[in-house]
VOBA-1610 file (N, C-alpha, C; in pm, whole numbers, padded with zeros to 5 digits, always signed):
BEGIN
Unk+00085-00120+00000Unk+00000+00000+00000Unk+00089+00124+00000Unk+00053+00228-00092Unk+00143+00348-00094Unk+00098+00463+00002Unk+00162+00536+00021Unk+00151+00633+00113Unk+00013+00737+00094Unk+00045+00745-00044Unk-00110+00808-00086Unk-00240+00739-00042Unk-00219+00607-00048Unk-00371+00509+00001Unk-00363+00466+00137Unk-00287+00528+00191Unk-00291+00442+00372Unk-00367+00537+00383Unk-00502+00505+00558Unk-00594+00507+00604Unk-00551+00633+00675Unk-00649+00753+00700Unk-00555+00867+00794Unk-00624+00763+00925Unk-00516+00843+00990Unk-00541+00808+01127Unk-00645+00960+01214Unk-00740+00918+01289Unk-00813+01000+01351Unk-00759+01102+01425Unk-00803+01219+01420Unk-00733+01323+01513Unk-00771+01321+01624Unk-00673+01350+01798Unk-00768+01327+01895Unk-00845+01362+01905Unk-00952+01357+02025Unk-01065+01437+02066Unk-00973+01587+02096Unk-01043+01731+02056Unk-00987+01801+02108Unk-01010+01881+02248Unk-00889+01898+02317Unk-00879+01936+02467Unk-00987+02047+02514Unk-00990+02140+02613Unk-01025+02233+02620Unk-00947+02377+02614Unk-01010+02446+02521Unk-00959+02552+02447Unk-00872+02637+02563Unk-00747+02700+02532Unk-00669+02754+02613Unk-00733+02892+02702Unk-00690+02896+02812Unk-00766+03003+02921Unk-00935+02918+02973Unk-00978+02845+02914Unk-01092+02748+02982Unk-01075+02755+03118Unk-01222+02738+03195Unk-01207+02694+03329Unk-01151+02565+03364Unk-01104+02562+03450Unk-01085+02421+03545Unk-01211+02331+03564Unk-01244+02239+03561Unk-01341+02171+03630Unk-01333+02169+03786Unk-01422+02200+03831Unk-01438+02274+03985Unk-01528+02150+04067Unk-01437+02070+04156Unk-01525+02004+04240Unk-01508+02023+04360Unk-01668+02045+04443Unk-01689+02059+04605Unk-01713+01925+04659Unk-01571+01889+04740Unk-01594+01788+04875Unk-01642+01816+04994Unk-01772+01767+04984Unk-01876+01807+05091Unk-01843+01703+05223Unk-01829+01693+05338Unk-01864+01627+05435Unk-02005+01621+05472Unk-02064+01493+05501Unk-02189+01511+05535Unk-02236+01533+05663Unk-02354+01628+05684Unk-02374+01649+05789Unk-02377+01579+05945Unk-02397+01605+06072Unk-02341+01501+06178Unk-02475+01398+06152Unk-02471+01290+06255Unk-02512+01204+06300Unk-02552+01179+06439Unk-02648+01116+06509Unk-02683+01121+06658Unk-02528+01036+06746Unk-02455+00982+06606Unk-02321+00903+06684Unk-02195+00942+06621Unk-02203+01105+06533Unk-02065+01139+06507Unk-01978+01205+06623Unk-01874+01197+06613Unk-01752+01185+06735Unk-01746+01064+06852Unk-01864+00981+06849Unk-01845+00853+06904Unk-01812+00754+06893Unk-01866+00760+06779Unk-01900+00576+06709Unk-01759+00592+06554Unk-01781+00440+06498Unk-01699+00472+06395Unk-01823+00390+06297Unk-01861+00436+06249Unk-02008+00406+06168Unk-01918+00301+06073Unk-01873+00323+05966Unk-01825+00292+05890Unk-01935+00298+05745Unk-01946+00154+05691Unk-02009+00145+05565Unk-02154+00071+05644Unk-02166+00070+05774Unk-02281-00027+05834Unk-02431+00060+05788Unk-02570-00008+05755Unk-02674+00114+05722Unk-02724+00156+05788Unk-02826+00239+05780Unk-02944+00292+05858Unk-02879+00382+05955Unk-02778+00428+05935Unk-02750+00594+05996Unk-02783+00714+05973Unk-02881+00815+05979Unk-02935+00886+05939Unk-02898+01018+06024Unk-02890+01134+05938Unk-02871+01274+06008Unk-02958+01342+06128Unk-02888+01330+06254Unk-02967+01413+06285Unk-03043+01567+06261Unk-03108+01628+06354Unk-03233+01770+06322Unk-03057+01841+06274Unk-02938+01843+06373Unk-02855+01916+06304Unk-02781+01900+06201Unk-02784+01794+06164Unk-02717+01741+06063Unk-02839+01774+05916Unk-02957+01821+05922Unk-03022+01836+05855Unk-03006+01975+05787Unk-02955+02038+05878Unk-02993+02215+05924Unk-02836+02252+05805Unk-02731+02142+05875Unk-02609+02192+05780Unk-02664+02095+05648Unk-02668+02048+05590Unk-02729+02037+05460Unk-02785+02109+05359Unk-02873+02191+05428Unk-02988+02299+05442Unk-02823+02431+05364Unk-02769+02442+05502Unk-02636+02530+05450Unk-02578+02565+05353Unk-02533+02398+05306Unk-02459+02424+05220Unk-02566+02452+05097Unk-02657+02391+05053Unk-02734+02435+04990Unk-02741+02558+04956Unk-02778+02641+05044Unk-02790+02800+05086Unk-02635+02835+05015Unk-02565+02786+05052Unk-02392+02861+05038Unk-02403+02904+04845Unk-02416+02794+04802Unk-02398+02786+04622Unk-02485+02896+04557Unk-02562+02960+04629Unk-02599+03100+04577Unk-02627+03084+04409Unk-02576+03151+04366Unk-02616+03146+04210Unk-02474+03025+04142Unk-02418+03023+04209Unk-02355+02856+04171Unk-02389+02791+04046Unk-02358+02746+03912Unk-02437+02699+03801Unk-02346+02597+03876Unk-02416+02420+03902Unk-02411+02336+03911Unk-02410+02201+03804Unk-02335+02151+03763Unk-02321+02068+03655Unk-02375+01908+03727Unk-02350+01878+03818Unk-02372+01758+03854Unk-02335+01726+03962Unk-02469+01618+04072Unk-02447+01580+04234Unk-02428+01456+04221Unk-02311+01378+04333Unk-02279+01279+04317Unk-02283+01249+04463Unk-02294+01139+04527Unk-02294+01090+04654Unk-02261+00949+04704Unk-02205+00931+04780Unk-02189+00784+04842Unk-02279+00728+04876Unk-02321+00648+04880Unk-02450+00536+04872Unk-02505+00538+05022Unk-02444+00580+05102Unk-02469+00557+05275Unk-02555+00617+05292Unk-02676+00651+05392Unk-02777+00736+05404Unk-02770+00902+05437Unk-02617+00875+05523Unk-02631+01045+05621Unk-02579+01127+05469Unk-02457+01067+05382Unk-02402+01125+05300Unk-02546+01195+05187Unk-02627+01087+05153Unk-02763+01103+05045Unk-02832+01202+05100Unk-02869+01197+05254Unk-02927+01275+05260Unk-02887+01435+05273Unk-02768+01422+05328Unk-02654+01601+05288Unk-02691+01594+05158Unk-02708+01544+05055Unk-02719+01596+04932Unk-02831+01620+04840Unk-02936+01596+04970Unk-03066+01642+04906Unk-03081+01769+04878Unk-03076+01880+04931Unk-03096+02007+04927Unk-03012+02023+04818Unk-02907+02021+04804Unk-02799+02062+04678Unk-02835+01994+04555Unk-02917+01911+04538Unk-02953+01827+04413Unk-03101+01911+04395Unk-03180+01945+04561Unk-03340+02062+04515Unk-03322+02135+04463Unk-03213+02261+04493Unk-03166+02374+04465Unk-03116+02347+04331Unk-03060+02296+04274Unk-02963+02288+04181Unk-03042+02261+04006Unk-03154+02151+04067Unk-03228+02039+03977Unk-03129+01950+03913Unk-03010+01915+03996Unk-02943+01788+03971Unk-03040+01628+04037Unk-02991+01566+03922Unk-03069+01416+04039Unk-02874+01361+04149Unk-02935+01305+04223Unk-02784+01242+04297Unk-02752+01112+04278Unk-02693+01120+04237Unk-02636+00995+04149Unk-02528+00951+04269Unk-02553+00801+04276Unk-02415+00727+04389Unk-02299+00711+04278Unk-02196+00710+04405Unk-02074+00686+04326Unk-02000+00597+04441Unk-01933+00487+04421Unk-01922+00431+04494Unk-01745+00437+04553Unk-01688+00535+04460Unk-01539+00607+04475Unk-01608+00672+04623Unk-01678+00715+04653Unk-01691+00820+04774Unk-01740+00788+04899Unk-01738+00644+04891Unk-01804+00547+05040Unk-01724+00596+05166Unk-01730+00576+05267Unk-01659+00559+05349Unk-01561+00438+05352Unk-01445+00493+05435Unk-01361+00385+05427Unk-01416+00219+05485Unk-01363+00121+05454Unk-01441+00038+05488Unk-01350-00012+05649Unk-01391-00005+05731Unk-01296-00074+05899Unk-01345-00164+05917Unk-01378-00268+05804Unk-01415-00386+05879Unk-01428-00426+06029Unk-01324-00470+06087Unk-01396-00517+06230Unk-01403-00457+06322Unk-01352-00281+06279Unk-01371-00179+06375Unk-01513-00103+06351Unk-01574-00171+06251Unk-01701-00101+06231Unk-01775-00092+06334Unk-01851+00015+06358Unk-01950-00006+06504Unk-01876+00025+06627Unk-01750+00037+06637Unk-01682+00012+06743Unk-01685+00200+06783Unk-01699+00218+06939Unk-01635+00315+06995Unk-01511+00403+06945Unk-01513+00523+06908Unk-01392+00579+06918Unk-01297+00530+07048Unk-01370+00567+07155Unk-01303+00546+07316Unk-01254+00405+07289Unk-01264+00328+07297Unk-01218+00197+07273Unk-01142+00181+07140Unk-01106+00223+07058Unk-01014+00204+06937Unk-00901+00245+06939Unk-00917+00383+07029Unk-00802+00470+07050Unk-00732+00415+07169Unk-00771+00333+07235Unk-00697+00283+07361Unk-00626+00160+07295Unk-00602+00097+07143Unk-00559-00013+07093Unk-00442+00077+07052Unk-00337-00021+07074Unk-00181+00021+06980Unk-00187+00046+06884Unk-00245-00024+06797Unk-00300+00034+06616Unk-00319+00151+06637Unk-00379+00199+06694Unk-00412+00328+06679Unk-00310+00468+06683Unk-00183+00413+06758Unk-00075+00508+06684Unk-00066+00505+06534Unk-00067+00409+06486Unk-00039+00378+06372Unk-00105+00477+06277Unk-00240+00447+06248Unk-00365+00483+06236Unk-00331+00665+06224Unk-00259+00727+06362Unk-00262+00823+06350Unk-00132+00872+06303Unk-00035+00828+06310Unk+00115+00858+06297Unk+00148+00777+06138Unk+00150+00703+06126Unk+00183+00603+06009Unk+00051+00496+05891Unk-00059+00606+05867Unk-00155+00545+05814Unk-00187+00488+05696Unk-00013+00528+05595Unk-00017+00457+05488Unk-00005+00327+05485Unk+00048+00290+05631Unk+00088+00118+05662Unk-00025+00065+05721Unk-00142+00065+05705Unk-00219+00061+05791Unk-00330-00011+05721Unk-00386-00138+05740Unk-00504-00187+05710Unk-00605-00193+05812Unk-00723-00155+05817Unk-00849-00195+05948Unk-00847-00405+05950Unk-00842-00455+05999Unk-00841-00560+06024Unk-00998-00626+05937Unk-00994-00709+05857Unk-01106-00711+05731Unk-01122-00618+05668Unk-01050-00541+05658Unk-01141-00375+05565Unk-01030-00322+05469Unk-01054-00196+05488Unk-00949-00182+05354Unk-00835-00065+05421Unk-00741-00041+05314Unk-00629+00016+05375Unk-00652+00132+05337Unk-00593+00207+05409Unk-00565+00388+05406Unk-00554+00402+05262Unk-00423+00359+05181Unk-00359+00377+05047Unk-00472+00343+04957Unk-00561+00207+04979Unk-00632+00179+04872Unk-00772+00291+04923Unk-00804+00305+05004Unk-00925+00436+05042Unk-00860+00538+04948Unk-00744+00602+04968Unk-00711+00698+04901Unk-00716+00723+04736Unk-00660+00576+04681Unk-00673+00570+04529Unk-00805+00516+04435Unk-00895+00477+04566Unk-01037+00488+04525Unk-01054+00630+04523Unk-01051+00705+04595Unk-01170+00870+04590Unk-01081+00919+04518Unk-00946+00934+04465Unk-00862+00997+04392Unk-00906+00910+04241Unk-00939+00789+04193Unk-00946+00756+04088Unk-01079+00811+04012Unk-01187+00837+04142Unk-01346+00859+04138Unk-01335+00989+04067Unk-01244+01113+04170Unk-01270+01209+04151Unk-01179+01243+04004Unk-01113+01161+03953Unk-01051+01163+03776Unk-01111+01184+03722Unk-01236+01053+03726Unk-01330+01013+03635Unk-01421+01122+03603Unk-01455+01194+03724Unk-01609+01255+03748Unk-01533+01421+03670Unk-01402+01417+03699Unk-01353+01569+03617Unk-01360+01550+03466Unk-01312+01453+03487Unk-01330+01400+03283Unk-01470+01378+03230Unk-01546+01326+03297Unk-01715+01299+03289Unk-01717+01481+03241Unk-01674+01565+03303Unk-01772+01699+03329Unk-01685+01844+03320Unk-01582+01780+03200Unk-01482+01887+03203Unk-01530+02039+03189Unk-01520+02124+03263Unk-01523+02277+03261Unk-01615+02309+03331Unk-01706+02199+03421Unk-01773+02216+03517Unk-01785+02240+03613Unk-01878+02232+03676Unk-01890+02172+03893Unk-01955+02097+03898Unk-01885+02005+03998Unk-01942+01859+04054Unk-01972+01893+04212Unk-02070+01870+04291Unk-02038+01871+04380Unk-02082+01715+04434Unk-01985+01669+04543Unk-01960+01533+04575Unk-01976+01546+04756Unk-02051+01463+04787Unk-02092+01427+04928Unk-02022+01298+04973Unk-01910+01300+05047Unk-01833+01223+05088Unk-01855+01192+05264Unk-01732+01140+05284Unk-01702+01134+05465Unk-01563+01217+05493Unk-01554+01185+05589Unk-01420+01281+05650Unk-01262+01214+05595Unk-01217+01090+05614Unk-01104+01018+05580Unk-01049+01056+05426Unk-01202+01004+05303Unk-01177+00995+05197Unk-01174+01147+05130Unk-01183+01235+05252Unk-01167+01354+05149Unk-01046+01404+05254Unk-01031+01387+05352Unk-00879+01398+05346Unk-00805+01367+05266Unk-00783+01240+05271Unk-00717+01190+05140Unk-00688+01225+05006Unk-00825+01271+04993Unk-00831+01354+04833Unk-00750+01495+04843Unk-00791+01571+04977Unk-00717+01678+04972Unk-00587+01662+04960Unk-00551+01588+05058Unk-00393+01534+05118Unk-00316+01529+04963Unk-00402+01453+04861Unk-00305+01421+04735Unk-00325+01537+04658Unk-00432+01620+04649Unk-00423+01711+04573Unk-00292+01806+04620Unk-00290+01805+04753Unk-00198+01910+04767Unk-00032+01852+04802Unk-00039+01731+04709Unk+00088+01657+04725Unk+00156+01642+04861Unk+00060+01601+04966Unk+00111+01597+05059Unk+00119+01425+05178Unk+00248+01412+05162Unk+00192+01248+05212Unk+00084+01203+05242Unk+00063+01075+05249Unk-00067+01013+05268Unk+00003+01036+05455Unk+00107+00990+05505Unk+00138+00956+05610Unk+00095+01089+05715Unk+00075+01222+05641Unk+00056+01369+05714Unk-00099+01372+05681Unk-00155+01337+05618Unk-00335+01371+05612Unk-00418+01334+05753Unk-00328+01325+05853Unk-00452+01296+05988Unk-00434+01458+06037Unk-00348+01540+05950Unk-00335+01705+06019Unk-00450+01797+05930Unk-00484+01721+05869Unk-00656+01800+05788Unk-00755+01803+05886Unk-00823+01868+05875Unk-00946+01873+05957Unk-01050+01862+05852Unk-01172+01765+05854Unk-01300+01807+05733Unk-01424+01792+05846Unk-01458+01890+05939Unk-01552+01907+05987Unk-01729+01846+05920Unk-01805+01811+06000Unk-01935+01771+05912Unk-02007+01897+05853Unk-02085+01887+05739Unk-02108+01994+05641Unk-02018+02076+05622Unk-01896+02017+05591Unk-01779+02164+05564Unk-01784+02135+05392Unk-01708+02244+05342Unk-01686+02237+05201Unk-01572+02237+05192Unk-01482+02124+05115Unk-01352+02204+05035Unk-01340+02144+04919Unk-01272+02240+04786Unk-01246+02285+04679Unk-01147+02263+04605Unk-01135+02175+04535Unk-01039+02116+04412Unk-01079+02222+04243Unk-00991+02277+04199Unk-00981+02283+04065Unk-00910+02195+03976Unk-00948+02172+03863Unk-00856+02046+03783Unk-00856+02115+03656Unk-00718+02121+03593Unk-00721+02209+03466Unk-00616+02140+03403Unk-00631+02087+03296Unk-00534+02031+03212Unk-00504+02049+03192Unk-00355+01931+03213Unk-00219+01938+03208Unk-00145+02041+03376Unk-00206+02065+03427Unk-00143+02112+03551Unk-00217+02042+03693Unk-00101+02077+03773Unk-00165+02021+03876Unk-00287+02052+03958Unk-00367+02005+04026Unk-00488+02059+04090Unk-00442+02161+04176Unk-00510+02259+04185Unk-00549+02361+04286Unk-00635+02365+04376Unk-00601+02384+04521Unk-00696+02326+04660Unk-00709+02493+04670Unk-00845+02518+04660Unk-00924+02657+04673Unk-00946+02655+04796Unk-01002+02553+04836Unk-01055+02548+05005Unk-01069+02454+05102Unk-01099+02443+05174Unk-01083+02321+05266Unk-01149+02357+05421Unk-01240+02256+05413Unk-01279+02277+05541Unk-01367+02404+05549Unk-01466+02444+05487Unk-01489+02586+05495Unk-01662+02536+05574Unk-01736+02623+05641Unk-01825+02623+05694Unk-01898+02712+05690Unk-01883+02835+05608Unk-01931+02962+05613Unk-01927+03035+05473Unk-01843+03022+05472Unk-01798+03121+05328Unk-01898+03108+05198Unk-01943+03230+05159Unk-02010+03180+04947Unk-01920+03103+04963Unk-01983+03004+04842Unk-01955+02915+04760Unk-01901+02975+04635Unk-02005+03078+04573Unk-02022+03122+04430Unk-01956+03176+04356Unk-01810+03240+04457Unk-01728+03308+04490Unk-01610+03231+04391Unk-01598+03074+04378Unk-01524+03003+04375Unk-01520+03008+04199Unk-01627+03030+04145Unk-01604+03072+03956Unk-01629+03246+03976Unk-01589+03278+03853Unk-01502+03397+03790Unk-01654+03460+03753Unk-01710+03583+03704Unk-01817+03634+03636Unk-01805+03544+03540
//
């Protein structure tokens, strides 16, 4: 076959045009629970938000102001679905599960007492050295981390030049932060993600992510795109 008759080859898909926005995603913590700071819930069901845990929901909702919203995503657990009702009313997104955004899984620490976990030797670990660290049946710090980091790839590429906002737990969006901001997995127990807090990933191709916010409880939202 001569050069004149070979097949062209397809051009890629093309990128997004230079100066484009970032795709903008909010890691929501979901609001408390009648057993957050006690218990370690895990992936177990039928945990549901309490009246305050309703109220910050309600919040963040309120926060996104004129916010154009591209798409709500949520972890399958109840307290997380239900933080993301209001933001899916407001918005007229439906909430779609994603299963990148579960809670970590602690197998046989599920259910278990904070007070009692923290009195186990693991639990230096846990706090000092958590990339070495598996929950006993459950899953490890590293693989928690490259689940919500692979999720949140997908969902930027799903929705390039958008906003996603994503209803998570506290660990897996450490984590997410922790890597966005290239910062060991072994230092992410020095994040704080309070319940109903917001923080803020930009993703812009070919560069690295930008952490807008973290942990925020107050602040517009709307603030976070340009006129």
């Amino acid at each position: 076959m001569t050069a004149a008759t070979q097949p062209e080859v397809p051009a890629p898909p093309p990128g997004p045009p230079p100066g484009a926005p970032g795709t903008l995603i909010l890691l929501v913590r979901h609001g408390v629970t009648p057993t957050t700071g006690r218990v370690l819930p895990g992936r177990a069901p039928g945990l549901h938000l309490s009246d305050a845990g309703r109220a910050q929901a309600d919040k963040v909702a309120e926060r996104l102001g004129d916010l154009r919203v591209d798409a709500v995503y949520s972890s399958p657990l109840e307290r997380a679905c239900e933080t993301a009702e209001p933001t899916a009313a407001r918005t007229g997104q439906e909430v779609k599960h994603d299963d990148g955004l579960l809670e970590c899984d602690f197998g046989d620490w599920t259910g278990a007492t904070l007070a009692d976990v923290a009195a186990l030797p693991e639990w230096q670990t846990v706090q000092h050295s958590p990339s070495t660290f598996r929950f006993p049946n459950g899953e490890s710090f590293t693989e928690m981390q490259a689940r919500i980091v692979g999720s949140l790839e997908a969902l930027r590429t799903a929705h390039v030049g958008g906003v996603v906002v994503c209803f998570s737990h506290a660990d897996p969006i450490k984590a997410a932060v922790s890597h966005a901001l290239g910062t060991p997995l072994d230092l992410f127990q020095r994040i704080v993600i309070s319940p109903g807090s917001v923080s803020a990933i930009s993703f812009v191709e070919d560069q690295a992510p930008a952490v807008l916010m973290v942990n925020s409880t107050s602040e517009p939202l709307s603030g976070l795109r340009g006129p």
